[in-house]
N, C-alpha and C positions, 0 to 999 in steps of 0.2 A: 468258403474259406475254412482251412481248417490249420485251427493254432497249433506250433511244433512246442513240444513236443506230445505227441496224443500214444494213448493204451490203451493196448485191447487185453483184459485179463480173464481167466478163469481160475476163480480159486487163487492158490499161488503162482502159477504159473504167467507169466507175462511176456508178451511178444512188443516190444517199443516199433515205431513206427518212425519212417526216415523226417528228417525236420523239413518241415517242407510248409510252405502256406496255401497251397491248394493243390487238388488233384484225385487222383481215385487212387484205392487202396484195397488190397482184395488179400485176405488170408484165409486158407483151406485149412476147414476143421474137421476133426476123423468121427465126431464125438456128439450127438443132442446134447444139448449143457447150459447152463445160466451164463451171460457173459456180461462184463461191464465196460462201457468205452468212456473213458476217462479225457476232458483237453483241458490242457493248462493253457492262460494263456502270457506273455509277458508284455510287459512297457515297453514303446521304446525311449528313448533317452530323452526325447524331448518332452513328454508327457508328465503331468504331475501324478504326486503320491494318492490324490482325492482325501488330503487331509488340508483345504486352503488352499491347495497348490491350484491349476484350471482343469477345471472339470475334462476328465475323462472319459470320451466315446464307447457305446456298449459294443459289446463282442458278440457278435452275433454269427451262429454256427450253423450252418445244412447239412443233415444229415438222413443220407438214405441208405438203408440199413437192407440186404438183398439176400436171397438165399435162397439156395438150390439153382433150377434153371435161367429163372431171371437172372443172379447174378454171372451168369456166362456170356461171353461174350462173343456172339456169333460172328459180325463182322471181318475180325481178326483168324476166326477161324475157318469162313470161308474165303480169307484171301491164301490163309497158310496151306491149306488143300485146295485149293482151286476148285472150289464146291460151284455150279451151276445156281441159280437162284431155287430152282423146284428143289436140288439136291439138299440145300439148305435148308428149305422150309421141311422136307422128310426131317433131318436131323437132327430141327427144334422138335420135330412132333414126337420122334422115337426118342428123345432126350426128356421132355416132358410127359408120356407112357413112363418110363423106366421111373420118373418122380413120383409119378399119380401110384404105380406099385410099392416103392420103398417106402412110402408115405403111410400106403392102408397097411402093408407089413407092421410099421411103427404102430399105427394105432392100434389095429390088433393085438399084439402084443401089450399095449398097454390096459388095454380093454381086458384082458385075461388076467394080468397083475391085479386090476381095482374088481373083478367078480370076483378073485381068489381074496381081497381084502375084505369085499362086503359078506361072501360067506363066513370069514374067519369071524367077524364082527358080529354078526348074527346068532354064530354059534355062542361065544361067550355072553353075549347079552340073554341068551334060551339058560344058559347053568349062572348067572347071577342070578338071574330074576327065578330061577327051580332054587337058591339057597338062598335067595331071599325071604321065600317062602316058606321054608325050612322052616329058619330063625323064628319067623315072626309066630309060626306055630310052636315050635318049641318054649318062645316067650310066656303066650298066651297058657301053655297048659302049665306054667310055672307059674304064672301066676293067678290059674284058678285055686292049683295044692297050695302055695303060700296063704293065699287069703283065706282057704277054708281051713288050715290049721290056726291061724293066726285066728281067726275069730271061733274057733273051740277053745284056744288059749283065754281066750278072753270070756269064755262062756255065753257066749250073743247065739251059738248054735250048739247041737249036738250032734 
């Protein structure tokens, strides 16, 4: 069951979904992206507010969330080409190939962004911890001159 009216958003951008109380829903996206799916659901008329009014039934929602090959739908497409049963099963496998590549693509690629981060990362933690080092030397030999002037000031050395 899905309560009308339901969203699928990314960011700002929103695509509303037809009012409907059941059914499948399928929208093509160009993009890897965070997405959020949103369902309201409403009363009907005879139902109380749940303030004393009678108690109101839970809304209970199934959702299966699909993508890439899984969410294609073979059947439909080999009725629409008049695909053979083998001819089908090639064109989940070469549709599934084409997934298993755009996929290791994607990770690769991602895998080169987070080495390219853990060296950047690496590298500024090597010149913190070199000027940290600095500092704490430069502290140190300021405060050997202060304290051995300060106690010739005070006559405790020569």
């Amino acid at each position: 069951l899905i309560a009308s009216p339901f969203a699928i958003s990314s960011g700002i951008n929103a695509e509303y979904g037809e009012k409907a109380e059941s059914g499948k829903f399928a929208f093509t996206l160009d993009d890897y992206d965070m997405f959020s799916i949103c369902f309201t659901g409403k009363r009907k008329a005879d139902q109380g507010s749940g303030r004393g009014g009678p108690p109101v039934d839970d809304l209970s929602v199934k959702l299966t969330v699909k993508r890439g090959v899984e969410a294609k739908s073979y059947n439909d497409l080999a009725k629409a080409e008049k695909l053979k049963p083998m001819e089908l099963e090639l064109k989940k496998l070469e549709d599934l190939a084409e997934a298993i590549v755009t996929d290791f693509a994607y990770m690769k690629s991602r895998e080169k962004l987070m080495r390219d981060t853990n060296e950047s990362t690496n590298s500024r933690v090597l010149w913190f911890s070199i000027f940290s080092m600095a500092v704490l030397l430069g502290l140190a030999l300021w405060q050997v001159f202060y304290l051995k002037r300060f106690f010739k000031a005070k006559k405790l050395i020569e």
